[in-house]
Backbone bond lengths (Angstrom), bond angles and torsions (degrees), N, CA, C in turn:
res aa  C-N    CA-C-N  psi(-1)  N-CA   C-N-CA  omega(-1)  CA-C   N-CA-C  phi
1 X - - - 1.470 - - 1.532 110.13 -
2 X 1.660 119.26 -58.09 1.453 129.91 164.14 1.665 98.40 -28.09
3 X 1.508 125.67 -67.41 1.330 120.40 -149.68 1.572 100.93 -84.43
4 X 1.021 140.71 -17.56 1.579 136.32 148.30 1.488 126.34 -39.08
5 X 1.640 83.65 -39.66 1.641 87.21 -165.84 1.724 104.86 -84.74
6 X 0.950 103.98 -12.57 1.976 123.59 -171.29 1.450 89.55 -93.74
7 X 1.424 148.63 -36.49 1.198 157.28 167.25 1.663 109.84 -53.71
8 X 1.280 111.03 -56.63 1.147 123.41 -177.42 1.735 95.86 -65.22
9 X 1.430 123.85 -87.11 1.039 117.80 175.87 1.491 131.44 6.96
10 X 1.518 94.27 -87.70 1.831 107.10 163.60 1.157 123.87 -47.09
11 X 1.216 123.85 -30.63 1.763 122.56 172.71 1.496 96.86 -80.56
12 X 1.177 141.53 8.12 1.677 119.53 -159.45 1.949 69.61 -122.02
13 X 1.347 130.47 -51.03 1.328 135.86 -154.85 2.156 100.79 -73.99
14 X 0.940 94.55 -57.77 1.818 106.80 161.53 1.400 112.52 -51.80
15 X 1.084 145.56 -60.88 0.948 146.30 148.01 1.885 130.54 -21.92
16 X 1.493 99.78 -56.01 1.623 116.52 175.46 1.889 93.47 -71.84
17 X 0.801 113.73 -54.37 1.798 124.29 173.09 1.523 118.02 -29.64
18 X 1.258 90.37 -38.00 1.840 119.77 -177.85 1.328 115.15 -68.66
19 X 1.520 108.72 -59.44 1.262 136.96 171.19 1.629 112.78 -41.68
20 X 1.705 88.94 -65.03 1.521 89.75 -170.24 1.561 121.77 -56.15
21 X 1.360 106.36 -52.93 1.428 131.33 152.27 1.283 125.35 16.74
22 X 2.093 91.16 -76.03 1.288 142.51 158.18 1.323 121.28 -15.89
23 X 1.082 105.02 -56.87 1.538 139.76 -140.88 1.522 92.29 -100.55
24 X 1.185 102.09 -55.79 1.311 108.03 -157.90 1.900 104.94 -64.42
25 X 1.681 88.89 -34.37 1.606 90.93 -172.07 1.765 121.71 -86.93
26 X 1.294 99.15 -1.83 1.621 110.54 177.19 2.263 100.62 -102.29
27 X 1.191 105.22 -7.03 1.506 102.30 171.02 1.702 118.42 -86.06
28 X 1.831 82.50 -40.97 1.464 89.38 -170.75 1.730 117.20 -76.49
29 X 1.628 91.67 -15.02 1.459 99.22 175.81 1.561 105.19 -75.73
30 X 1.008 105.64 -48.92 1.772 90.66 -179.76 0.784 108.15 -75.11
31 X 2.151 163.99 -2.87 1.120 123.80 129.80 1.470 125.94 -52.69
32 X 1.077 114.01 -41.16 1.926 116.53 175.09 1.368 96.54 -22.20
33 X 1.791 98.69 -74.27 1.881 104.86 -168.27 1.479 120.37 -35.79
34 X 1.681 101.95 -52.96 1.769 122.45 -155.98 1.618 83.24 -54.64
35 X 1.644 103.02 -55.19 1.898 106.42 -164.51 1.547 100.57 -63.29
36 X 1.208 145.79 -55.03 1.251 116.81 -170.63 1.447 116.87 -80.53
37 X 1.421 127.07 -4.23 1.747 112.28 169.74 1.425 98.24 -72.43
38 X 1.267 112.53 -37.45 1.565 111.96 -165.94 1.308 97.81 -59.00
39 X 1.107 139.14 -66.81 1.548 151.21 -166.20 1.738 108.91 -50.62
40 X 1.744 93.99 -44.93 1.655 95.83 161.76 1.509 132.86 -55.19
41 X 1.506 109.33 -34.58 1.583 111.01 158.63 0.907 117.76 -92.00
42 X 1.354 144.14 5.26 1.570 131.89 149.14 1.305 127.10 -80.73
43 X 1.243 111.69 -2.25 1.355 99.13 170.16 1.549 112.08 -100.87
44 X 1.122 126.46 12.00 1.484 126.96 151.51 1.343 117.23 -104.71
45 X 1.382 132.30 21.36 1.240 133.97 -172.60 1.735 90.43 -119.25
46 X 1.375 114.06 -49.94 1.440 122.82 -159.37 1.217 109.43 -89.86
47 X 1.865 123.64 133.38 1.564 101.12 157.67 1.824 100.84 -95.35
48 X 1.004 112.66 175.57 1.871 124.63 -179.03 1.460 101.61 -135.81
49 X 1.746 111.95 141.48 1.256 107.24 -176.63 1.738 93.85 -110.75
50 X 1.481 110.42 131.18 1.454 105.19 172.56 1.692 111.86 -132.38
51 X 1.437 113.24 137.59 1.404 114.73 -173.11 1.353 85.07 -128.76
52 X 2.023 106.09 147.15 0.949 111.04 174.28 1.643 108.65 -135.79
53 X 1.255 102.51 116.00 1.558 94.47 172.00 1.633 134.05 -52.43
54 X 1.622 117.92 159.12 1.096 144.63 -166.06 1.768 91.48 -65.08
55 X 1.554 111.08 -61.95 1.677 102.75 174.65 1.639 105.07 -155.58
56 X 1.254 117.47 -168.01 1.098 95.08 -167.90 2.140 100.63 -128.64
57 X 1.365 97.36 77.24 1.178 127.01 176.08 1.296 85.01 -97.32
58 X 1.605 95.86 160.27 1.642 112.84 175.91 1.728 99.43 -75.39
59 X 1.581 141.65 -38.52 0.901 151.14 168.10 1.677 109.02 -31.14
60 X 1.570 105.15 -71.48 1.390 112.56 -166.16 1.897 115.05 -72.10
61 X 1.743 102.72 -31.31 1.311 98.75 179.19 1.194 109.48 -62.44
62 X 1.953 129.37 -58.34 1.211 132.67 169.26 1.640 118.92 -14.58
63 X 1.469 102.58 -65.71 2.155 118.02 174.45 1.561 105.68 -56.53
64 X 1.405 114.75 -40.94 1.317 92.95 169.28 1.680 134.00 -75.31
65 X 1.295 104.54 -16.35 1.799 112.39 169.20 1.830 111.72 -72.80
66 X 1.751 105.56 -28.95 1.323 102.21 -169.25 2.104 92.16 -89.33
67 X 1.118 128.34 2.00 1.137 126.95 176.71 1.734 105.32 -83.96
68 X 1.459 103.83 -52.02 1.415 112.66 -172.07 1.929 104.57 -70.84
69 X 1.472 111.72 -13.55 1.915 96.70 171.01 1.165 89.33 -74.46
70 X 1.459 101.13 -62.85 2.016 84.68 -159.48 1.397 125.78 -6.17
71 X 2.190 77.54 -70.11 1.889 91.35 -163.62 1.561 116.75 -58.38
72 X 1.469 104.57 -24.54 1.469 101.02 175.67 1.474 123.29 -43.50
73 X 1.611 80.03 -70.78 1.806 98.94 -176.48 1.449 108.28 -31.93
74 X 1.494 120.36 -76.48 1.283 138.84 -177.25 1.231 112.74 -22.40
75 X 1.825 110.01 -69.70 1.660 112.62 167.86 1.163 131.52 -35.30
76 X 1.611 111.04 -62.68 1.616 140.63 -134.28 1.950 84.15 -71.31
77 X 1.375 131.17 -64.26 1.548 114.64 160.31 2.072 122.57 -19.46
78 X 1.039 88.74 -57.46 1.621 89.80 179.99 1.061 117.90 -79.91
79 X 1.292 142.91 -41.23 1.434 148.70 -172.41 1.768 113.38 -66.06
80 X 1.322 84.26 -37.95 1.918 110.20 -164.81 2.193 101.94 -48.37
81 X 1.681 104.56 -37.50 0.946 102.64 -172.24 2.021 114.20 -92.62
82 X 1.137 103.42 -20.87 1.655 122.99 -166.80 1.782 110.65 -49.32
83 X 1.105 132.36 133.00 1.497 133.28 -146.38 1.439 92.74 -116.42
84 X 1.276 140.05 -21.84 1.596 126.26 -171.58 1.686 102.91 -154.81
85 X 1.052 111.33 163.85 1.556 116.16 -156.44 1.823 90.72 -81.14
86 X 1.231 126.50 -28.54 1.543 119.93 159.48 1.631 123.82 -57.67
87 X 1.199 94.84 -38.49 2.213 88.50 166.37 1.656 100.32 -76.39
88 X 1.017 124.08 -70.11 1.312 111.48 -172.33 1.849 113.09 -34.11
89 X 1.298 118.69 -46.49 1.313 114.98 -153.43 2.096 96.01 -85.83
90 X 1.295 110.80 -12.37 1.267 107.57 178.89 1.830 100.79 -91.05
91 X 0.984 116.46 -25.74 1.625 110.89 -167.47 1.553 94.03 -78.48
92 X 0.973 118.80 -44.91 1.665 130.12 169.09 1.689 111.99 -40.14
93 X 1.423 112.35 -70.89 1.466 104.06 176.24 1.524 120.19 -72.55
94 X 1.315 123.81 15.16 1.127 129.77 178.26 1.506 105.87 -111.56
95 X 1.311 104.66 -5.39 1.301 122.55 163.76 1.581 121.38 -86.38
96 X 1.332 122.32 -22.24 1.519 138.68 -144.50 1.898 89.75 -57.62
97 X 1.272 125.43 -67.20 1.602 116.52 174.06 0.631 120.76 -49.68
98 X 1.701 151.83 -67.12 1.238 154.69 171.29 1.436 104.83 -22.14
99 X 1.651 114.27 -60.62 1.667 112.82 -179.44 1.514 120.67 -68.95
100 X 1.346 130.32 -33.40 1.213 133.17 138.97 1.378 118.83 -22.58
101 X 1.327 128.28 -78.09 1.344 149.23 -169.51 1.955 101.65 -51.63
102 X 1.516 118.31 -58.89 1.055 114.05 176.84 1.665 132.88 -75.77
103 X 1.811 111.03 -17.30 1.038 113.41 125.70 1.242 155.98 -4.06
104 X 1.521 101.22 -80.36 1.543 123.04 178.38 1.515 99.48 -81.81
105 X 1.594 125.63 -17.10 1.637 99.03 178.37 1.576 112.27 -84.03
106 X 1.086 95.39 -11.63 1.859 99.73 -165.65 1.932 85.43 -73.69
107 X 1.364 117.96 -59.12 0.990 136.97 -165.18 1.886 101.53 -42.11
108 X 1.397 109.67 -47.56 1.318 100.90 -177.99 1.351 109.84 -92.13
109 X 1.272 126.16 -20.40 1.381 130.28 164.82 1.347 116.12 -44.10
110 X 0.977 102.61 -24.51 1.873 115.41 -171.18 1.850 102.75 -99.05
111 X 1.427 106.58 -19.14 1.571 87.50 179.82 1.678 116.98 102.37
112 X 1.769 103.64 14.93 1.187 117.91 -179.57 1.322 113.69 -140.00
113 X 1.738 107.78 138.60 2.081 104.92 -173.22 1.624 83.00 -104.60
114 X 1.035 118.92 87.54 1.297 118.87 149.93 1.844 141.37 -87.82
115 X 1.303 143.26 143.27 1.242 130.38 172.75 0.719 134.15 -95.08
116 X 1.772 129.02 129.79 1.507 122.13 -145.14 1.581 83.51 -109.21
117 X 1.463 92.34 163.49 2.330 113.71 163.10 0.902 82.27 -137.42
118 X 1.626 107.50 139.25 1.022 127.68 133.51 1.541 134.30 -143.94
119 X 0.972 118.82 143.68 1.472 136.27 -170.15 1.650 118.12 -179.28
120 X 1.745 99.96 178.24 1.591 106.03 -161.02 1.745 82.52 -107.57
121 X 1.470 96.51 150.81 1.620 98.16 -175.14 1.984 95.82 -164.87
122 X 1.458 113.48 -168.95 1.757 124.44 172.75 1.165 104.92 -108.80
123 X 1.342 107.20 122.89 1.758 106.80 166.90 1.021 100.25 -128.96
124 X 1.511 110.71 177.96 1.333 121.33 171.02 1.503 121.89 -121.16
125 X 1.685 104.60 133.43 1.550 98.87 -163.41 1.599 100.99 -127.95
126 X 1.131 120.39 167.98 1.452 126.88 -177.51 1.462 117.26 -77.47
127 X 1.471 109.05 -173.07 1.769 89.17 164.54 1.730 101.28 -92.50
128 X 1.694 93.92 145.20 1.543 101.02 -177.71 2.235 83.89 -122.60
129 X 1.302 81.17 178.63 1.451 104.03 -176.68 1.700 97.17 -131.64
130 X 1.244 117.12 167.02 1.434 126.33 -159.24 1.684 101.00 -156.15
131 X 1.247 127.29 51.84 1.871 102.59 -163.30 1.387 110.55 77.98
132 X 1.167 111.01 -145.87 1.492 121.07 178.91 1.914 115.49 -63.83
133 X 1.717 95.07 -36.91 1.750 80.40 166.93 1.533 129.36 -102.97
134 X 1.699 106.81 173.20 1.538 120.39 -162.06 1.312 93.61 -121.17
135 X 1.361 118.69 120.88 1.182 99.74 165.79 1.832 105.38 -99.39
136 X 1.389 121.66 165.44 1.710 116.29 174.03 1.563 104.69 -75.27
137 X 1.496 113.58 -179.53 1.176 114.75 164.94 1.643 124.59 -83.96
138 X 1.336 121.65 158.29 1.341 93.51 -175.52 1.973 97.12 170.32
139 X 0.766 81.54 155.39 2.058 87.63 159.38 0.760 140.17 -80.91
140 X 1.790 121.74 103.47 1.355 131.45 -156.03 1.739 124.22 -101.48
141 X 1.254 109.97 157.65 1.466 90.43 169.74 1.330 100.71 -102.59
142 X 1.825 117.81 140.81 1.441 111.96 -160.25 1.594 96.93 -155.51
143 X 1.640 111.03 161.41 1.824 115.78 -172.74 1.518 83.60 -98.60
144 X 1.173 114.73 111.86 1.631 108.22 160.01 1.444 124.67 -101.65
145 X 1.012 113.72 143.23 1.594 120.51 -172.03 2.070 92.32 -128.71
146 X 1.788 94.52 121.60 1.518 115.02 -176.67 1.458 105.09 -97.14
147 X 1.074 136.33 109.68 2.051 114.25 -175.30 1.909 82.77 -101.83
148 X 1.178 91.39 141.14 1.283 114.85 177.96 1.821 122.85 32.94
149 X 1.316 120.81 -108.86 1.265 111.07 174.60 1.332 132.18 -71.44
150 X 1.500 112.61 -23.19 1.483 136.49 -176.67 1.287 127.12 58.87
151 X 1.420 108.13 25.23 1.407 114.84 176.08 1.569 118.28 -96.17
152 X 1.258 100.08 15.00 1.744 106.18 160.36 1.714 121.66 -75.29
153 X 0.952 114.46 -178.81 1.770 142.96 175.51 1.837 96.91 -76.08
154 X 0.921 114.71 125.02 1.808 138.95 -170.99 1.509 108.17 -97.39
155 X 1.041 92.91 167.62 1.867 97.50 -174.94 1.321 94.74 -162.32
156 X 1.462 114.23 134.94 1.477 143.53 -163.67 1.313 136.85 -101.47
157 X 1.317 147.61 89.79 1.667 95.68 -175.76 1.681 98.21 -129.40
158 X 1.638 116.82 -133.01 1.702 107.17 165.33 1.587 96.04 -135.84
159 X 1.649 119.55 118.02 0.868 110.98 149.85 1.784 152.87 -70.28
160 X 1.185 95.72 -7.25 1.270 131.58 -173.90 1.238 114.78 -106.56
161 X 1.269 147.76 153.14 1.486 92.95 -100.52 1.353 123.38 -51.25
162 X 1.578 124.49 168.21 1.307 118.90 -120.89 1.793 91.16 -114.59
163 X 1.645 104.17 102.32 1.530 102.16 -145.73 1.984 83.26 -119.37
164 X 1.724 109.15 -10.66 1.297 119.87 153.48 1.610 121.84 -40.23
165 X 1.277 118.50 -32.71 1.171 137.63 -168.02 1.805 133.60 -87.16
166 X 1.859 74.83 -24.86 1.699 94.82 -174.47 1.392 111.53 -43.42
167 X 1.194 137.67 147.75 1.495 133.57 147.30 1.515 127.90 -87.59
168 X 1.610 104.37 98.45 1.562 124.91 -147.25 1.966 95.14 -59.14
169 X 1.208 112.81 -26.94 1.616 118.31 -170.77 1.647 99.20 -64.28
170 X 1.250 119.94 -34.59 1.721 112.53 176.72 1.292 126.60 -72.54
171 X 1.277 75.91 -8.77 2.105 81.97 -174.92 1.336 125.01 63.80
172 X 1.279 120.44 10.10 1.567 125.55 -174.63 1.678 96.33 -163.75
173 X 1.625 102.84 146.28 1.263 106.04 171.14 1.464 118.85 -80.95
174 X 1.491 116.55 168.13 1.290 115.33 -166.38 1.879 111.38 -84.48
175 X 0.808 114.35 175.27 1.801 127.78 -158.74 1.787 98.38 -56.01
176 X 2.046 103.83 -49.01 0.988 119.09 -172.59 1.339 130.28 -80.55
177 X 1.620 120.70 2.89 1.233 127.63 -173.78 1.821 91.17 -120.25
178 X 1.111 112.96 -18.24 1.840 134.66 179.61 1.985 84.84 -57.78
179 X 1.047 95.47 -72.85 2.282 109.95 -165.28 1.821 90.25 -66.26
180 X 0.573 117.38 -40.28 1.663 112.40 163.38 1.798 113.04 -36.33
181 X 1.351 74.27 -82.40 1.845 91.18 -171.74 1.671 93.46 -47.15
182 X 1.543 127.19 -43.62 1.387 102.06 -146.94 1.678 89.06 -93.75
183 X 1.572 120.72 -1.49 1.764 101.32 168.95 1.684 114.38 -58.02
184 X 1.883 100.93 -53.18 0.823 99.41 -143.57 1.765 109.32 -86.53
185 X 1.274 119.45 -1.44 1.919 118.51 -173.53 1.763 91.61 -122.02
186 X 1.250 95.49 170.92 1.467 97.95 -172.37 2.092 110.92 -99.93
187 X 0.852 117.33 164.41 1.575 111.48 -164.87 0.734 109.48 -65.21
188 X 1.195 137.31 -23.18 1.678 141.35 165.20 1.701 95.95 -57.97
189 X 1.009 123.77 -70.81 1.371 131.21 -159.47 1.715 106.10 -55.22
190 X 1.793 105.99 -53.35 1.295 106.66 166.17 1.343 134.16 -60.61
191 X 1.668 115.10 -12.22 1.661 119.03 170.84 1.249 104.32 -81.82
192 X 1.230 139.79 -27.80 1.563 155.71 -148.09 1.584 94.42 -76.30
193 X 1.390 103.94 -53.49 1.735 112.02 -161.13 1.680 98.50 -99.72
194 X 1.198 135.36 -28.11 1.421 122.90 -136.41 1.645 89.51 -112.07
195 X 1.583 135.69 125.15 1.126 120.16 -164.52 1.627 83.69 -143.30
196 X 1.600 110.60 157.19 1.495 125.62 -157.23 1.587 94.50 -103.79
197 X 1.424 127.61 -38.07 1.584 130.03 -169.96 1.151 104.79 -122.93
198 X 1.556 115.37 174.90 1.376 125.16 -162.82 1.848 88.62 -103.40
199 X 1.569 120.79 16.37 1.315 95.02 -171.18 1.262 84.69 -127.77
200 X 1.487 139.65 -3.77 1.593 137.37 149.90 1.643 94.47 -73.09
201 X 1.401 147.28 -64.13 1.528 122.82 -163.07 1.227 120.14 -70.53
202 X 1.859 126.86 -24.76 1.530 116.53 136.07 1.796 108.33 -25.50
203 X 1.367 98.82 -94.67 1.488 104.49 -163.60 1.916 110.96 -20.63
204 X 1.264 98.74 -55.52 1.670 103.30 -164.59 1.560 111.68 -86.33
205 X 1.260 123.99 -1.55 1.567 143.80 159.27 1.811 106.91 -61.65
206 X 1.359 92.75 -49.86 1.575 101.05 -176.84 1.407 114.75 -68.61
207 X 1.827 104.78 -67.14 1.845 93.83 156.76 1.586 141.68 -28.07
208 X 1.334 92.64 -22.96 1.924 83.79 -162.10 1.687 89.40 -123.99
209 X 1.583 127.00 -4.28 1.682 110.81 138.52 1.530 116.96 -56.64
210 X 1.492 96.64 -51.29 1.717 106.37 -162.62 2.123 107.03 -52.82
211 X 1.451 97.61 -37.10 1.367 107.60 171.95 1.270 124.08 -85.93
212 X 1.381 105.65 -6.47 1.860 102.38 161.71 1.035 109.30 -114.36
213 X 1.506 146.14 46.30 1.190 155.30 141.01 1.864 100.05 -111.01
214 X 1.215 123.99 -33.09 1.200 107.36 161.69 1.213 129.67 -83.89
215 X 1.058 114.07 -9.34 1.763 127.74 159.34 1.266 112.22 -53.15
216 X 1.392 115.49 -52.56 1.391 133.32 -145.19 1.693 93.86 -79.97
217 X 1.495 108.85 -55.85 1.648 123.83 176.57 1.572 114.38 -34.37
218 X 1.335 101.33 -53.50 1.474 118.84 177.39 1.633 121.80 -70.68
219 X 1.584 116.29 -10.26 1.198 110.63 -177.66 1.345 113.47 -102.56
220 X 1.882 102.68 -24.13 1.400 116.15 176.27 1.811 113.06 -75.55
221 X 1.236 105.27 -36.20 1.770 117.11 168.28 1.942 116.80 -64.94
222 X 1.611 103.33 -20.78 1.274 104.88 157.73 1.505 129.15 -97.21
């Protein structure tokens, strides 16, 4: 009778186990989805600036951070005013020599003949955080700058709106890069990423790892 009832038990507990399981895997699947459509329209909304170093010596990573002020500085005047991810991305390639040129001076300034690329292209970036926002992982449209071989460690940010700029010590972006973000994605998209506490960008940090490891599963199984 005892072992019936211990029988019963475990089938009622295995069972609830099942359930939860269940549950858990038809929720988490529809964030997966929500996070990668979302991520699918951000990468035509957003440009991303990515530089990738020559290697990843303490030498070359250093040249690649003093490559990425430059270009900042230089931009962050022009970009600061640009109204749709098409002005930004044209003032940029109208930039393509100029960024080349200042590139290669830092580059020899430093004591290195290295060869720069540059141009706007799709990459793929992880989930990064920005201040208060997250963006998911996903494929971006982005200005990349290659210094020499490019088999170093990369560095990321969003030029578009111009989230390059943020001042990471406030912990929140400013008012004017805030009316930015909410011209250019839709409120859904802007509630998705833009979080008020550090215990909602935990929460949504975890979602959009958990969904870029299932991203990742699914791209390697294809």
């Amino acid at each position: 009778m005892m072992i019936n009832k211990i029988k019963i038990r475990l089938s009622i507990l295995i069972l609830s186990l099942i359930a939860i399981i269940s549950v858990m895997t038809i929720s988490i699947s529809g964030e997966v989805k929500k996070i990668s459509t979302a991520s699918e329209d951000y990468k035509d909304k957003l440009i991303r600036f990515h530089v990738i170093a020559n290697s990843d010596s303490d030498e070359d990573q250093n040249l690649k951070l003093k490559v990425r002020d430059a270009i900042i500085d230089y931009l962050q005047p022009k970009l600061l005013e640009s109204e749709s991810i098409e002005e930004s991305e044209s003032i940029i390639k109208k930039e393509y020599a100029e960024l080349e040129k200042i590139s290669k001076n830092i580059i020899l300034e430093n004591g290195y003949n290295y060869d720069i690329q540059v141009g706007i292209d799709y990459s793929e970036f992880p989930t990064k955080q920005y201040s208060n926002v997250i963006l998911p992982a996903g494929e971006y449209k982005a200005l990349r700058i290659i210094i020499g071989e490019g088999k170093g460690k990369n560095w990321w940010c969003v030029m578009f709106p111009p989230l390059c700029f943020v001042d990471e010590q406030k912990g929140i972006i400013d008012k004017d890069t805030d009316d930015k973000l909410r011209e250019v994605l839709t409120e859904e998209e802007y509630e998705l990423i833009s979080q008020k506490t550090s215990k909602q960008m935990n929460r949504v940090q975890i979602k959009f790892k958990i969904a870029e490891i299932i991203q990742n599963i699914i791209k390697e199984k294809n």
